[in-house]
C-alpha positions in Angstrom: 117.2 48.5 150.2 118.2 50.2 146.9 117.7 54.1 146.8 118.7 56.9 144.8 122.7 55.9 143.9 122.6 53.3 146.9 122.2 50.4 148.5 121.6 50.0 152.1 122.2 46.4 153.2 121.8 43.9 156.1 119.4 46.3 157.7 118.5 44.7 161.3 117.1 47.9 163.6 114.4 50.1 162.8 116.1 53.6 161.5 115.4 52.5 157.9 114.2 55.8 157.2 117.1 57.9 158.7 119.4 55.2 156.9 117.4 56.0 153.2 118.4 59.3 154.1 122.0 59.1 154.7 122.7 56.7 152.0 120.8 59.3 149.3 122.9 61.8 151.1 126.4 59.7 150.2 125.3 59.0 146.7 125.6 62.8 145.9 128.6 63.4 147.8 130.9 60.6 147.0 132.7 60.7 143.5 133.3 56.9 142.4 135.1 55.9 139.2 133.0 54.9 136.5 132.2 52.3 134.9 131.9 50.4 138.0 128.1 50.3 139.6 128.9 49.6 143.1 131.8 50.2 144.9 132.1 49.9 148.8 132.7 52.3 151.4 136.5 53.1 152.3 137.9 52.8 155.7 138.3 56.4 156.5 134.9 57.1 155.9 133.4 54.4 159.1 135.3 57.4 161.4 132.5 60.0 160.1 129.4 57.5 160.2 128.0 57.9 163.7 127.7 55.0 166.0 124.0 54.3 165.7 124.7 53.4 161.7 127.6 51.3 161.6 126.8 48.9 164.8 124.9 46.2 162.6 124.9 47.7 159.1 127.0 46.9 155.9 127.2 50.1 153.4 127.9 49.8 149.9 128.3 53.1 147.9 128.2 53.0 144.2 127.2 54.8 141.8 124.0 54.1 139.8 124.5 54.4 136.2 120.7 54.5 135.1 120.2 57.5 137.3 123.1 59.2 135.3 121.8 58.9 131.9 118.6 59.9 132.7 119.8 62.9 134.4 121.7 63.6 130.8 118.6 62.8 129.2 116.7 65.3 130.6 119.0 68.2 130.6 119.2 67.2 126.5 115.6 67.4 127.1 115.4 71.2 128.5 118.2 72.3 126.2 116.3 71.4 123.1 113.7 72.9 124.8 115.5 76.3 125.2 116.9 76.5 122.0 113.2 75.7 120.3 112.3 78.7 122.1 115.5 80.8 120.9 114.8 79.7 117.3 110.5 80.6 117.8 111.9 84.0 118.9 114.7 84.3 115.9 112.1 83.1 113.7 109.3 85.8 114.7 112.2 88.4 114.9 112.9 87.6 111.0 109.2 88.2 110.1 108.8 91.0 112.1 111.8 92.8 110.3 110.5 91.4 106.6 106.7 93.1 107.3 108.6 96.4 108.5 110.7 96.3 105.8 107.2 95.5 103.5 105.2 98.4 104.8 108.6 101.0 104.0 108.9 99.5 100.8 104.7 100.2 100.4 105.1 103.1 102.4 108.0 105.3 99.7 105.9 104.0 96.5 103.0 106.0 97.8 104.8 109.1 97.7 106.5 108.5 94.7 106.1 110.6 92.1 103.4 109.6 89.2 105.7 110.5 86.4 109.3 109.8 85.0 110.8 113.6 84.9 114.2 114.0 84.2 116.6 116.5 84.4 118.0 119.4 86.8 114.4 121.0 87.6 112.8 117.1 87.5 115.4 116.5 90.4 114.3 119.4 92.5 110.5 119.0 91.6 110.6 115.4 92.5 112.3 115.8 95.8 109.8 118.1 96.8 107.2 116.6 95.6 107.7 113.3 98.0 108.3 115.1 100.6 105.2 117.0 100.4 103.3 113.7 99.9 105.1 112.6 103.4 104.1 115.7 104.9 100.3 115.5 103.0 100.6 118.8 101.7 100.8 118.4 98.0 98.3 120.7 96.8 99.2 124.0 99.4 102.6 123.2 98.1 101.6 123.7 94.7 99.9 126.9 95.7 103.1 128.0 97.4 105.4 127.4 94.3 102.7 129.0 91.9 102.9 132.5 93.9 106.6 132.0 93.6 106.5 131.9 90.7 104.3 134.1 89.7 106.4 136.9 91.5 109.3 135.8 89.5 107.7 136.5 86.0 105.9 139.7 87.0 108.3 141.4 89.5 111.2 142.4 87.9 112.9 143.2 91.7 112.3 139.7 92.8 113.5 138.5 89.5 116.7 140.2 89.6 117.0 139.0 93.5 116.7 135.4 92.3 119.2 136.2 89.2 122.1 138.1 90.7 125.2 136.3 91.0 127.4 138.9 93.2 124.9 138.1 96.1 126.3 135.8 98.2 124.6 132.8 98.6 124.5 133.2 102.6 123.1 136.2 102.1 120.2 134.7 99.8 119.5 131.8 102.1 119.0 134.3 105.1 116.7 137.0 103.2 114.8 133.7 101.9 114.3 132.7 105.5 113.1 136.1 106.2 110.6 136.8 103.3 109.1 133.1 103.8 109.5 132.2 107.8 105.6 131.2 109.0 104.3 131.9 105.8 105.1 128.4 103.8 105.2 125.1 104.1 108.1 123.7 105.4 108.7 122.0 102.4 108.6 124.9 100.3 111.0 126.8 102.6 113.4 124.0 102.4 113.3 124.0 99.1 114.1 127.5 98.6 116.8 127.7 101.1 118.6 124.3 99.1 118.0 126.4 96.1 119.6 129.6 97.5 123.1 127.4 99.1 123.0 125.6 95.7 122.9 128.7 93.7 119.8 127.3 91.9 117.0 130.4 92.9 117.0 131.0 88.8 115.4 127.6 88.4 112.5 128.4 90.5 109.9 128.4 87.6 111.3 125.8 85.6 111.1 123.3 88.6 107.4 125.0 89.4 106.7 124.2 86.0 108.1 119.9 86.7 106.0 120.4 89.9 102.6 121.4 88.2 103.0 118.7 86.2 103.5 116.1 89.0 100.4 117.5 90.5 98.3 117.4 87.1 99.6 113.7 86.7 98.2 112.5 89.9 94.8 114.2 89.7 94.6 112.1 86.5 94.6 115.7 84.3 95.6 116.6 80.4 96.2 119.4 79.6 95.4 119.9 75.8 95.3 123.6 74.1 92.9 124.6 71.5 94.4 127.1 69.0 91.3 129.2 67.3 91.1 131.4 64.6 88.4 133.0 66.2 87.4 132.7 70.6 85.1 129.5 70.9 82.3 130.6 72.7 81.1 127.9 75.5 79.1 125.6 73.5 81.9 124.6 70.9 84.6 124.6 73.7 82.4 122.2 75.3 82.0 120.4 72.0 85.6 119.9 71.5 85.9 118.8 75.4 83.3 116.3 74.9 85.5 115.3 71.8 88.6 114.9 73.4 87.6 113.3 76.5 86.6 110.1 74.5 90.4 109.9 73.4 91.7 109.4 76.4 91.0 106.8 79.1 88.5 106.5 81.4 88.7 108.4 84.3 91.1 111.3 82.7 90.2 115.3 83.3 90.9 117.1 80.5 92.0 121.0 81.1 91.2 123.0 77.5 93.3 126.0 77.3 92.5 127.9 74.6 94.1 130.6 72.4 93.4 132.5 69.6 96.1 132.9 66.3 94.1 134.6 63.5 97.0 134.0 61.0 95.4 129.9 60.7 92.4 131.3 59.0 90.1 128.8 60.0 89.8 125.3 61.9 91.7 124.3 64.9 95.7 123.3 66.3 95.1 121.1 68.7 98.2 120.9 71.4 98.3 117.9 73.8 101.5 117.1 75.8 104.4 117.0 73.0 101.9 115.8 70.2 100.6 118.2 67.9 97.4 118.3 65.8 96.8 120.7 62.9 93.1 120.9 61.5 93.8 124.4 60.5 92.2 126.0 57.0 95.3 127.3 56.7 97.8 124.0 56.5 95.2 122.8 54.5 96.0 125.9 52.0 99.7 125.4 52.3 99.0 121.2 51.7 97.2 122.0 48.4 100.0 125.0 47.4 102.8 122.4 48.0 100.5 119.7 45.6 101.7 119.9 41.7 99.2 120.6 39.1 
């Protein structure tokens, strides 16, 4: 009879199946030498077979070489296995991290600001304004920084506050706190109190000014001003509104300031961004005076 590692021979009583069990049981307990298949049973092991075995039987213990390899074949088996799994994980761990690192990526080019600004109040004014966008509150922001600023220009105590170099700049970051605790955004306190430790509270209206722009940028606005000889009553303001929109792409709001300079005689100046356009009566003049005869 050949079993698992063993084979049971010259079998002549009927314990067959207690004999299948003790020769499975020596296969896993006795260490042969390889290569050989069989090998028989040494001397001192007859002492530890009981009696009802060894009366009429012939063991021969070997080891069974098939059994072996496919024993290595199947843990080769369930380690490819394991490591398929550990490779599906690192695999799903990878794209996990790549669509994080996506949606960031989206995430700080929605709050970027819609313009190129540079300088000192462009640094500030671009700061803030991302961090409002995170915080979605760009427009009471802009609110904020227009009272500011507002103050500054037309209080000459809060002016000289924001000007005066022998206060300390402790001292300025505390009465900051104080004037503006629960009654601004936290943006615009931080940015006041970075201003105040930076020594930077002068700058407040230039960086308003970077801000405003920001803010006109993304509502898709141009600003254009329409120098007058004479105030345009509604109808021609709308006129030249109507005229101006067409210039500019679809979709732009156009925000007419207008002023009034007597000295052009007649006509317009037309103001837009940096570019400037004179249709005035009196460059005309001046065109013709500079003409030779």
């Amino acid at each position: 009879m050949r079993g698992e590692g063993i084979i049971c021979a010259h079998s002549n009583c009927g314990t067959g199946t207690m004999m299948n069990f003790f020769c499975s049981f020596l296969s896993r307990i006795v260490l042969l030498p390889l290569p050989c298949e069989w090998w028989p049973v040494p001397g001192a092991l007859w002492r530890i077979i009981p009696p009802f075995f060894y009366n009429s039987y012939l063991f021969i213990v070997g080891i069974n070489i098939s059994s072996i390899t496919s024993l290595i074949v199947m843990e080769k088996h369930i380690l490819q296995h394991h490591l398929s799994i550990m490779l599906s994980k690192i695999s799903l761990l990878r794209s996990a991290a790549t669509t994080v690192a996506r949606r960031g990526m989206a995430t700080e080019a929605a709050h970027r600001p819609p313009l190129d600004l540079y300088g000192l109040n462009a640094r500030y004014a671009n700061a803030t304004y991302t961090a409002a966008s995170k915080a979605d509150s760009l427009e009471k922001v802009e609110g904020e920084l227009l009272a500011i600023k507002n103050s500054a220009e037309n209080s000459k105590e809060f002016a000289s506050f924001l000007e005066n170099p022998l206060i300390s700049r402790n001292e300025k970051t505390k009465s900051i706190e104080g004037l503006l605790k629960g009654k601004t955004e936290s943006v615009t306190m931080n940015l006041m109190t970075t201003l105040a430790g930076n020594a930077r509270l002068n700058n407040i209206v230039g960086i308003t000014d970077s801000y405003i722009t920001l803010m006109k940028a993304k509502r898709g606005e141009v600003e254009a001003t329409i120098i007058s000889a004479e105030p345009l009553n509604k109808t021609q303001t709308a006129a030249v509104s109507d005229a101006m929109q067409s210039q500019f792409p679809k979709g732009a709001k156009v925000v007419l300031k207008t002023e009034v300079n007597p000295s052009i005689l007649g006509g317009l100046q037309i103001q837009i961004g940096d570019k400037f356009l004179d249709l005035s009566v009196g460059s005309r003049i001046e065109e013709v005076g500079r003409t030779s005869v």
